[in-house]
C-alpha positions in Angstrom: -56.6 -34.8 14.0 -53.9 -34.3 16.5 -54.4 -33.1 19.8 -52.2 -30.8 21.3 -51.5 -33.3 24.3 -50.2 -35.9 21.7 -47.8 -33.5 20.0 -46.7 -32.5 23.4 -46.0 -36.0 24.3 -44.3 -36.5 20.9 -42.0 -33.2 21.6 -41.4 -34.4 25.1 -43.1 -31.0 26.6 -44.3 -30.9 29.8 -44.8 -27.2 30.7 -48.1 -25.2 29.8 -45.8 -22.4 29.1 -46.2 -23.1 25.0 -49.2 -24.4 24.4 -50.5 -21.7 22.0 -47.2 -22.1 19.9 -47.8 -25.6 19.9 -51.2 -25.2 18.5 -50.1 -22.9 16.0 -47.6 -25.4 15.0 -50.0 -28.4 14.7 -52.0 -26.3 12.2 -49.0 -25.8 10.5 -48.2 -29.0 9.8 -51.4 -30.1 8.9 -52.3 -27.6 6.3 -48.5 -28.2 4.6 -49.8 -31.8 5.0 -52.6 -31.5 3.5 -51.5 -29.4 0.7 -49.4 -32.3 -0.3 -52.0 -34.6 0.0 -54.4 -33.3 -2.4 -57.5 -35.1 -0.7 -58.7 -35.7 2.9 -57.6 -38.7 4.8 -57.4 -39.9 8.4 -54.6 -42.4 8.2 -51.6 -43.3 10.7 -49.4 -41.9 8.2 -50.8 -38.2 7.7 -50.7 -38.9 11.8 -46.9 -39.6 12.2 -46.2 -36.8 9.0 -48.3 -33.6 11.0 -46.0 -34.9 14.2 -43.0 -34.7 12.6 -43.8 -31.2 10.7 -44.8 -30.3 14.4 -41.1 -31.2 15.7 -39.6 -30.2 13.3 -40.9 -26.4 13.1 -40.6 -26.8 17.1 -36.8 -27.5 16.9 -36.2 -25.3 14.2 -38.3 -22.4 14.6 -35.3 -20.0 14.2 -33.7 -21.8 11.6 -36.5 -23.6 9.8 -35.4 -24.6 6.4 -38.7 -25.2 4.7 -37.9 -26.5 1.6 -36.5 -29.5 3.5 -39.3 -29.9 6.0 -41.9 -29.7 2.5 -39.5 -32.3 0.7 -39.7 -34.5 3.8 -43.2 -34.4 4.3 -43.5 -35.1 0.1 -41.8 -38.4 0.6 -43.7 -39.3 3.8 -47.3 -38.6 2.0 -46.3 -39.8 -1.3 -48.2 -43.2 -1.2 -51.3 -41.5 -0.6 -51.0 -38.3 -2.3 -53.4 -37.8 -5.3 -52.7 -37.6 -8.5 -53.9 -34.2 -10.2 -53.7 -33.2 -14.1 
């Protein structure tokens, strides 16, 4: 869904040097992202939410607080996230 040359634009990278960790990252994001989610979906939202689970990790990756970056994505996804019971 993203491509590693959009979350490299997002990030403001413009080396090679990272590119793997970036990748790794992108997965990241998407599968926290989708866990939330509870169903597939391709919208601008789920877009803009694996970006900044991306950055986030990216700026953080020493001193990621989880939790937070779960909580954040929670609120982001919330409108679309489906219901289970």
């Amino acid at each position: 869904m993203i491509k590693l040359d959009d979350a490299k634009l997002y990030l403001k990278v413009d080396h090679d040097d990272e590119d793997e960790l970036i990748e790794h990252l992108i997965e990241t994001s998407y599968q926290l992202c989708k866990d939330i989610l509870r169903q597939a979906s391709q919208s601008e939202v789920l877009k803009t939410a694996i970006l900044f689970g991306v950055a986030y990790l990216y700026e953080h990756r020493e001193t990621a607080n989880h939790k937070e970056l779960k909580e954040t994505l929670y609120h982001l996804l919330l409108a679309e996230r489906k219901d289970v019971f």
